[in-house]
C-alpha positions as CSV (number, residue, x, y, z in Angstrom):
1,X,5.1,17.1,-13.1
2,X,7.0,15.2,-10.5
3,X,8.0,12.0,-11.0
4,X,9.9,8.8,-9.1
5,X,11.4,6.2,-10.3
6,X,12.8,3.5,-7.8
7,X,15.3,1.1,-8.9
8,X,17.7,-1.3,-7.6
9,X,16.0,-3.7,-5.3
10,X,16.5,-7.3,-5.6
11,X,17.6,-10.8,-3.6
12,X,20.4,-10.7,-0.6
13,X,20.6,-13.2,1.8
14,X,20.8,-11.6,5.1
15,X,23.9,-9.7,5.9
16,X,24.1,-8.3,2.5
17,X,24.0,-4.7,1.2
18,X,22.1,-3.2,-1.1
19,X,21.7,0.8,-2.5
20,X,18.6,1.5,-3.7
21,X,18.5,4.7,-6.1
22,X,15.3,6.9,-7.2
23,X,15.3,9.1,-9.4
24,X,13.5,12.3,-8.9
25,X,12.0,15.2,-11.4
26,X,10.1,18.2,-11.6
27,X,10.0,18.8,-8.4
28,X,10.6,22.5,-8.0
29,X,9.3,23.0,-4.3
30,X,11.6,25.6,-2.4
31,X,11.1,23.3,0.9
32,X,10.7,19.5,0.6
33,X,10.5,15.8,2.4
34,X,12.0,13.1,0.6
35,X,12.0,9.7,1.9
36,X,11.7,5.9,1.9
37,X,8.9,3.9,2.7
38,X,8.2,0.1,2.9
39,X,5.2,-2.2,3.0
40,X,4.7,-6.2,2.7
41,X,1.1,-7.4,2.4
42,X,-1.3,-7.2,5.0
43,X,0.6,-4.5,6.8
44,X,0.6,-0.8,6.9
45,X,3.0,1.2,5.1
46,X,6.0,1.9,7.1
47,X,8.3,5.0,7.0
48,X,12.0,4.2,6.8
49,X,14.1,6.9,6.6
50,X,13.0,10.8,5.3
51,X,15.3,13.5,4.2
52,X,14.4,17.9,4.6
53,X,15.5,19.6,1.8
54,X,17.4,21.3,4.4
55,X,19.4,18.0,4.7
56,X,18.2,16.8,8.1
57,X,17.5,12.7,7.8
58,X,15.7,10.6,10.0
59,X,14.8,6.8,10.7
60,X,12.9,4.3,12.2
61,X,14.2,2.8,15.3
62,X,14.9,-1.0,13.2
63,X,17.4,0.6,10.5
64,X,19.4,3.1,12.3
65,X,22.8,2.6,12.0
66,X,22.3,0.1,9.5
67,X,20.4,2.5,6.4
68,X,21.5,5.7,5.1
69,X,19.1,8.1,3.3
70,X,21.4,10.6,0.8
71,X,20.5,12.5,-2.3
72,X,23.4,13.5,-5.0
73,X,25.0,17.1,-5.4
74,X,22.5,18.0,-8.2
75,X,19.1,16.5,-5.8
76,X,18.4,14.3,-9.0
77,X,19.3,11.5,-7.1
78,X,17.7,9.9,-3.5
79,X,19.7,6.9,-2.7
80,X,18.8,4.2,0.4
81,X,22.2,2.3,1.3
82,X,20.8,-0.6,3.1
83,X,23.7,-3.0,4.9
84,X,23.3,-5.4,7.4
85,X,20.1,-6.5,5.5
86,X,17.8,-8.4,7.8
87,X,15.0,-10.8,6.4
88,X,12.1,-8.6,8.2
89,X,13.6,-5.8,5.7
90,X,12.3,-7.9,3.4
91,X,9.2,-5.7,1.7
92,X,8.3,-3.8,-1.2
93,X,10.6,0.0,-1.1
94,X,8.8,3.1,-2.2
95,X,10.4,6.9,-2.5
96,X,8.0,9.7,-2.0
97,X,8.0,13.4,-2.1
98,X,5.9,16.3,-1.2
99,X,6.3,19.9,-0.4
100,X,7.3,21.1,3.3
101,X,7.8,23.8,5.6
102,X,11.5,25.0,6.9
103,X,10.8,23.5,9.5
104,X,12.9,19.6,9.5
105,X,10.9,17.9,12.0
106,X,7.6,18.4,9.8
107,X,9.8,15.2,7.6
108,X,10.6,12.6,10.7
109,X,9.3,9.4,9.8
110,X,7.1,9.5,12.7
111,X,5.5,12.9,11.4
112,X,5.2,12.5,7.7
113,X,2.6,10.6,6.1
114,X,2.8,11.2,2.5
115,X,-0.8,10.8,0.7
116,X,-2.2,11.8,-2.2
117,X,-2.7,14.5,-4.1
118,X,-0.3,16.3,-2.0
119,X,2.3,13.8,-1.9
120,X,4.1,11.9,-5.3
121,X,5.5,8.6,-4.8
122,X,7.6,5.8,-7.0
123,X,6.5,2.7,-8.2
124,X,8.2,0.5,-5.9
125,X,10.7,-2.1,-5.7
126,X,11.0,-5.2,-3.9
127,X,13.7,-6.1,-1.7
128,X,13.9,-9.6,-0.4
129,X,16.4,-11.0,2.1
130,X,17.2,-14.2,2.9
131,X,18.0,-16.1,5.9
């Protein structure tokens, strides 16, 4: 059974930094996308950055060069290091994970929509930021 567990979010006045952790199990695909996601009410979901098992990353056009996607050695671990926070970063932060093809570009945030029952996702955790 796989399961995500997002953790970390908080308050940061813009400028700040923040690493947001998840913590992934059971998942035993051979290929995979891992990624980040955000929403804030009344909007759609929004993919942030994504990550192939294969170790290509990806993100959308705001947070480039500000967010980095990452996993740990042992793939337990998917992190988000957020710096440069902005207030329109300001939304709830969910992980998510389904199984993928070898082929990376199936995972780029403007490919992958994760949805159920295919896809599992985390809980969630808000992030605010401050101006």
């Amino acid at each position: 059974q796989v399961q995500l567990i997002e953790s970390g979010g908080g308050s940061v006045q813009a400028g700040g930094s923040l690493r947001l952790p998840c913590t992934v199990s059971g998942v035993r695909y051979r290929t995979y996308c891992l990624g980040w996601f955000r929403q804030t009410p009344g909007k759609e979901r929004e993919g942030v950055a994504t990550i192939h098992s294969g170790g290509t990353t990806d993100y959308v056009e705001s947070v480039r060069g500000r967010f980095t996607i990452s996993q740990d050695n042992d793939k337990t671990t998917l992190y988000l290091q957020m710096n440069s926070l902005k207030p329109q970063d300001t939304a709830m932060y969910y992980c998510a994970a389904e199984s993928a093809g070898p082929d990376s570009r199936t995972c780029y945030v403007g490919t992958w929509s994760p949805a159920w029952p295919l896809a599992h996702w985390g809980q969630g955790t808000q992030v605010t930021v401050s101006s």
